[in-house]
N, C-alpha and C positions, 0 to 999 in steps of 0.2 A: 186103822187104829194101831197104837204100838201094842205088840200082843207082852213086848219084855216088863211092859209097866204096873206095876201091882194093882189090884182090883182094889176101889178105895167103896163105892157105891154100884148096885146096882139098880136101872131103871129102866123101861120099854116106853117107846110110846106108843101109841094104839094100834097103829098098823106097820111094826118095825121091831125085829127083835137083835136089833144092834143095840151093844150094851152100852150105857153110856159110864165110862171111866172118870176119876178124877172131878167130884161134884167143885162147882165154880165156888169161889170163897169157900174154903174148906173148913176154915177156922167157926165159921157161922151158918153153916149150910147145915138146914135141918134143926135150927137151937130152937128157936119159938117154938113152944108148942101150941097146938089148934085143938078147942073145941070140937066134938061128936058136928055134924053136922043139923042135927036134930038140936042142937043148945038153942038157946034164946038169942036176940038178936042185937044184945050188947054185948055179949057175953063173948063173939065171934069176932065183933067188931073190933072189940079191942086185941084181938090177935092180931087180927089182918092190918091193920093201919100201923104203917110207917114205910114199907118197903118204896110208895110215891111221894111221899113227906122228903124224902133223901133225894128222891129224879129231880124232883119241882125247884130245889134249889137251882137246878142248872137255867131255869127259865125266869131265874131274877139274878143272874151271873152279874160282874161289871161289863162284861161285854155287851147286853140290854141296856145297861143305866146309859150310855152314851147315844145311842138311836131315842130311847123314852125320851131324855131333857131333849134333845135335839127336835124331834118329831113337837113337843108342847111349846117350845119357845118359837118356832119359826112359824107352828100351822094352827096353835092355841091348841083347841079339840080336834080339830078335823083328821085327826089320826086314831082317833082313840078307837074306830070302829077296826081298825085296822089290830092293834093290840088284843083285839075281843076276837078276830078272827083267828091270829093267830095264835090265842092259845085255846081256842077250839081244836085246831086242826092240832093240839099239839095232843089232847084228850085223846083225841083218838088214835095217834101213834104209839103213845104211851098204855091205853089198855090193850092193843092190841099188841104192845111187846110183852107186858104181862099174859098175858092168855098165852100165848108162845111158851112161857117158861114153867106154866103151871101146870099145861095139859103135855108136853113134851115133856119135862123133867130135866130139860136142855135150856143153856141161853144162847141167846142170838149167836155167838162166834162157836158152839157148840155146833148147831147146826150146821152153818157155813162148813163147817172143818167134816162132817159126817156124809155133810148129803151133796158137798159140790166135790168136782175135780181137786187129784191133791196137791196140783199145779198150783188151787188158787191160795193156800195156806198163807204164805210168805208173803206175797202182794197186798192179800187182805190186812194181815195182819200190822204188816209196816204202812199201810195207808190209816187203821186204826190208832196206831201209835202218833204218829204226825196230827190227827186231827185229837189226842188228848194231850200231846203237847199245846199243840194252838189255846186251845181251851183253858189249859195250865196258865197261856201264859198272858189271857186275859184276867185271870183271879190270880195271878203273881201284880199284877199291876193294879190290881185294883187293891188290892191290899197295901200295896206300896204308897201309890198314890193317899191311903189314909193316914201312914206312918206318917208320911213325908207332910202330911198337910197340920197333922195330929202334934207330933215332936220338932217339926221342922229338921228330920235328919233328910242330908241329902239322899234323894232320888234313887240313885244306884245302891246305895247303901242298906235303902233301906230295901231295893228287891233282892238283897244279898239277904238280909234279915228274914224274909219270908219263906226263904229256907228250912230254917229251926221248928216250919210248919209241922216237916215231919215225926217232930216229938209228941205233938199231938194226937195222931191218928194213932202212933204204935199208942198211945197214955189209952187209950179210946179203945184200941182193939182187944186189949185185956180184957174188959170187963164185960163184951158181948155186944150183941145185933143193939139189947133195946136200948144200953148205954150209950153207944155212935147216934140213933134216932130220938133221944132224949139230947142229947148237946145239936144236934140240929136242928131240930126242934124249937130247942130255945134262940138260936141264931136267927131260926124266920120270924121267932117271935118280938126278936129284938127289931128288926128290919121295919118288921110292921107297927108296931108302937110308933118308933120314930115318926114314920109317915102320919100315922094317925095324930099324933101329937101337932107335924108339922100344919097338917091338913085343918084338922077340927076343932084344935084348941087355938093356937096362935090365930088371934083377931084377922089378921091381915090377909090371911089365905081362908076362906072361907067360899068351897067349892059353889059354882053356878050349875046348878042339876039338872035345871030344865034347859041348856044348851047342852049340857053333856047328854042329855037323854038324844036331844035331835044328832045328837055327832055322831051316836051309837048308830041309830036307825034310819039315819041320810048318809052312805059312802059316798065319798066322792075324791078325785084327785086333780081337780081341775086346776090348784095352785100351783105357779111356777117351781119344780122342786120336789115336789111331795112323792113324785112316784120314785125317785130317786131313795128316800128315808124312807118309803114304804117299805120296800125290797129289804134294805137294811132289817127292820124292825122283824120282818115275816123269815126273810132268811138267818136270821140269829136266834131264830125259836126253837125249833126241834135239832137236837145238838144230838151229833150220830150214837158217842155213847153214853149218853141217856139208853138208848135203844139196846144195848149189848146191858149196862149195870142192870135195868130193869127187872130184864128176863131172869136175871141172875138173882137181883135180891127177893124177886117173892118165893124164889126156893129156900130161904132162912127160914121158914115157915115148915113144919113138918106135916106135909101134906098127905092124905091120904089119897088112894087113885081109884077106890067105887066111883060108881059116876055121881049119886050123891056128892059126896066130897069133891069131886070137880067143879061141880055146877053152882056149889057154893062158894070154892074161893073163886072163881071167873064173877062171881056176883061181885065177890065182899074187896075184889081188888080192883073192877069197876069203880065203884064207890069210891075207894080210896085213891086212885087215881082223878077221878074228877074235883072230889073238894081238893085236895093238894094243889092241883093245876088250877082250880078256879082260884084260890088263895094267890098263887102265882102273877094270876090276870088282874088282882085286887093290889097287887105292890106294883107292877109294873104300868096300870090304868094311873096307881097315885104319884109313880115320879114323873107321868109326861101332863097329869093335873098341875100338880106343883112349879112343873118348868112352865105349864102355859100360862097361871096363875102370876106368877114373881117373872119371868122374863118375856111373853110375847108383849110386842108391840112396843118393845122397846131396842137400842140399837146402842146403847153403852149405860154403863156405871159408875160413878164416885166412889172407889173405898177408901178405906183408910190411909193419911198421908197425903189424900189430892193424887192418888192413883188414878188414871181414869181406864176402865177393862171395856172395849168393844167387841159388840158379838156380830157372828155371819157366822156363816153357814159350814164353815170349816172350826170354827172353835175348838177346843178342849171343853167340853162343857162340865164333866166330872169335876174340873179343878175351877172353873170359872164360878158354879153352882156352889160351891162352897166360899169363893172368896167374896159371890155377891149376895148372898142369903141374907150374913147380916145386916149389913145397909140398908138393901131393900126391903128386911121385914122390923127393922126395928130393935132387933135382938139378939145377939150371939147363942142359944139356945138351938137357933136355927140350923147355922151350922155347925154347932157342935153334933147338934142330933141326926146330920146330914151323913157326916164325915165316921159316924157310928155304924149306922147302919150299912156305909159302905163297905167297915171292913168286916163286920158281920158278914155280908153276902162274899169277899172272897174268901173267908174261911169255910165257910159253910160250902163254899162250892169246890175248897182244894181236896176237902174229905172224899166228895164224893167222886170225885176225880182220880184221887189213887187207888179205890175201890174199883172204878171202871177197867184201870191199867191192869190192876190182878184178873180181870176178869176178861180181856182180850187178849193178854198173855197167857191165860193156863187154857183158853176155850180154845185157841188158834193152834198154840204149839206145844199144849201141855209141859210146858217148864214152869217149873216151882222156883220163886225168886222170895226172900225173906224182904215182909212189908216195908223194911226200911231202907233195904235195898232199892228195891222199884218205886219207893219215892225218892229217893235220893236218886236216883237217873231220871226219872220223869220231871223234876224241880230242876235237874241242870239243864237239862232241853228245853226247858222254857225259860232260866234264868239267863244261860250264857246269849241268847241272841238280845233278850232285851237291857242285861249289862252292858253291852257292845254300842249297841245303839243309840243308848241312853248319853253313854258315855262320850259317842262322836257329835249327837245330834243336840244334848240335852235336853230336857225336862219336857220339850214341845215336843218330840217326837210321841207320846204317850200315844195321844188319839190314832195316830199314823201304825203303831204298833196293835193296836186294837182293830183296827182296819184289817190289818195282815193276818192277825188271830182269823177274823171271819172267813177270808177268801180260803184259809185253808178247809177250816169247818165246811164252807161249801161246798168245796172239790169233793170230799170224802161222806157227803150226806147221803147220793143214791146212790152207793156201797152200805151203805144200811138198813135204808126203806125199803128199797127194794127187795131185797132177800125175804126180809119181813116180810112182806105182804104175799111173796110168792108161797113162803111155807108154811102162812099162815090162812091163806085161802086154797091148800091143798087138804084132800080126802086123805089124799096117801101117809099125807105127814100127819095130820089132825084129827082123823077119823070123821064123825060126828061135831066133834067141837072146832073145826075150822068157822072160818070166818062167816057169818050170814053176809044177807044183802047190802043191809044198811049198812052194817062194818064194813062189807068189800067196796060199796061205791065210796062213802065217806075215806077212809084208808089209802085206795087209789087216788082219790080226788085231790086227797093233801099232799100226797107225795108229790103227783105229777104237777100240782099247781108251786108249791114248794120248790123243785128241784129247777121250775122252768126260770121262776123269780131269780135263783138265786143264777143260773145261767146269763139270764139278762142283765142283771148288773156283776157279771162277772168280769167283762172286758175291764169296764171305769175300776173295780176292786184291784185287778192285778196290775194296770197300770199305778194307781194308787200304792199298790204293794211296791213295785218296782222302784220307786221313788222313794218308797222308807228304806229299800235295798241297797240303792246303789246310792244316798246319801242325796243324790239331785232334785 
């Protein structure tokens, strides 16, 4: 630890009287207050719910919307059980990086930085930063792609424009934890209307339940293809930091450390991580419903003009799903409401993105950067490659840039799980409240099956990548 650095908090964790300096998000660390542990059981609830409300956005990112439409238009349902798995296994990385933050006093990069080698500071930390660029600059795109589909401003221009995002987060951080969680809030709530609208209301899309039930409860990957947009879909789920913000935001909560008070926010952030995450499984179950609904089984479209848009397996389906909504259901309502909740989700997910930055920048290397600073370098590490690219490739390279986003996220996921699970199925580090059985096989289970996925289509990703690189 730097012993020159001023004492901002102190905290122990159960078996460790290393002090922990410098609480993560300092501006919001400790605002919420929490109920007696003895309160009533709304009374609690409404403390503890938001800190997964803010993760769960990352697991309806646009970097998802392009695996969902793709997985429903090519395989109908027969992915859908695949989306149900993964965000199962997402439940349980996610409470179990909660419990890390609540019973330690520490987040995920906290950790790292205390209880490994001080060699690994540096590495960890620029391997962190690379995968919340990649991340960045899949909701840099997805938001552009709504501009651009929305105003019709050119492409580049308008991921130039998503910049300005960062006026929003400093607008947002003034007024505290429940303010940021109230405007995100309303962005899932936006997302989700849309779909319900498109889903329940509009005639034309009116879900088939009793084959979505059998696509739940029948896995299978026997179609030509499908293991390939598996992988996709399961390796773009648990996004590394998610894992480090987590830990971090259920310390905005003013926790007390009897074990009482333990036992209950490990309850009440359970809870809240699972509706959150199931919420998550309900948007991203409805955009690959929707794409199998309005595009399987078919292999081009009429739009406007005597266009005619064909689809395969490589599409852009983000921009394609917007241009053929209307035609095919009848209505411009469709994709007006499409192109809405697109950039709903990459606003919603750049918030919680620059949250993450501050939080594996001050946990790794204790340096304090001013919010608008560290968005304004985080947005140019994701702007300047997809300016570039945009700029040499045009408009098609979008998909090919989203592809590249994941292969990084992959690289840097078991740099995350991992740790996780090692410090949070130790005595030493957890006492008592480390991980039981269920957690530890379920937690192992996901990681390792998680990481191996993403290894396996890692080769076909970085050639893929290689080819948005090198223009060929």
């Amino acid at each position: 630890m730097d012993d020159s650095l001023p004492l901002k908090e102190e905290s122990r964790t159960p078996s460790s009287n290393i002090t922990v300096l410098h609480p993560s998000l300092e501006g919001i660390h400790g605002t919420v207050a929490v109920p007696h542990h003895t309160a009533g059981f709304w009374q609690q609830w409404r403390a503890f719910i938001g800190p997964a409300i803010l993760v769960s956005v990352g697991y309806m990112d646009p970097g998802n919307w392009g695996t969902d439409l793709a997985g429903g238009a090519q395989f109908k349902y027969g992915l859908l059980w695949v989306v149900a798995l993964a965000s199962v296994m997402a439940i349980f990385m996610q409470v179990i990086a909660s419990r890390l933050g609540v019973v330690t006093g520490r987040d995920l990069a906290q950790c790292c930085r205390d209880w490994y080698p001080e060699w690994t500071r540096w590495p960890n930390w620029l391997l962190c930063e690379l995968a919340i660029a990649a991340c960045d600059l899949a909701e840099v795109l997805g938001s552009a792609v709504a501009l651009n589909l929305m105003f019709h401003i050119p492409l580049v221009w308008a991921v130039i424009i998503t910049g300005l995002d960062v006026l929003l987060l400093l607008a947002l951080q003034r007024f505290g934890m429940r303010t940021i969680e109230a405007v995100v809030v309303l962005l899932i709530a936006t997302i989700a209307v849309c779909y319900f609208i498109e889903i329940f209301v509009l005639p034309q899309t009116r879900p088939e339940f009793l084959e979505m039930g059998r696509a739940l409860v029948t896995p299978g990957l026997g179609q030509r293809g499908m293991i390939y947009v598996a992988i996709g879909m399961i390796g773009a789920t648990v996004m590394p930091h998610n894992l480090y913000l987590h830990s971090a935001l259920v310390q905005s909560r003013r926790l007390q450390k009897d074990a009482d008070s333990i036992r209950s926010a490990i309850r009440f952030n359970t809870l809240d991580s699972t509706l959150a995450l199931t919420m998550a499984f309900f948007v991203n179950a409805a955009i690959l419903v929707l794409a199998a609904m309005v595009f399987h089984g078919k292999s081009s479209v009429i739009v406007a003009g005597g266009r005619v848009i064909s689809f395969s397996g490589a599409s852009d389906w983000i921009r394609i799903a917007y241009l053929t909504l209307a035609p095919l259901l009848g209505t411009s309502l469709a994709s007006t409401l499409f192109v809405i909740a697109l950039l709903a989700s990459g606003q919603s997910s750049t918030i919680t993105g620059t949250l993450a930055g501050q939080v594996v920048m001050e946990g790794f290397m204790h340096w304090r950067v001013q919010p608008w600073l560290r968005r304004l370098i985080t947005r140019t590490l994701a702007i300047a490659p997809a300016v570039l690219i945009i700029a040499l490739r045009g408009d098609a390279s979008v998909n090919d840039l989203l592809t590249l986003s994941q292969v990084v996220l992959a690289l840097q996921l078991p740099f995350a799980m991992f740790p996780l699970l090692g410090f949070t199925t130790s005595s030493t580090r957890m006492g008592k409240w480390k991980n039981g059985k269920f957690l530890m096989i379920a937690g192992w289970g996901s990681a390792i099956l998680i990481t191996a996925l993403d290894l396996w289509g890692l080769p076909d990703s970085i050639e893929t990548a290689w080819h948005v690189i090198s223009g060929r």
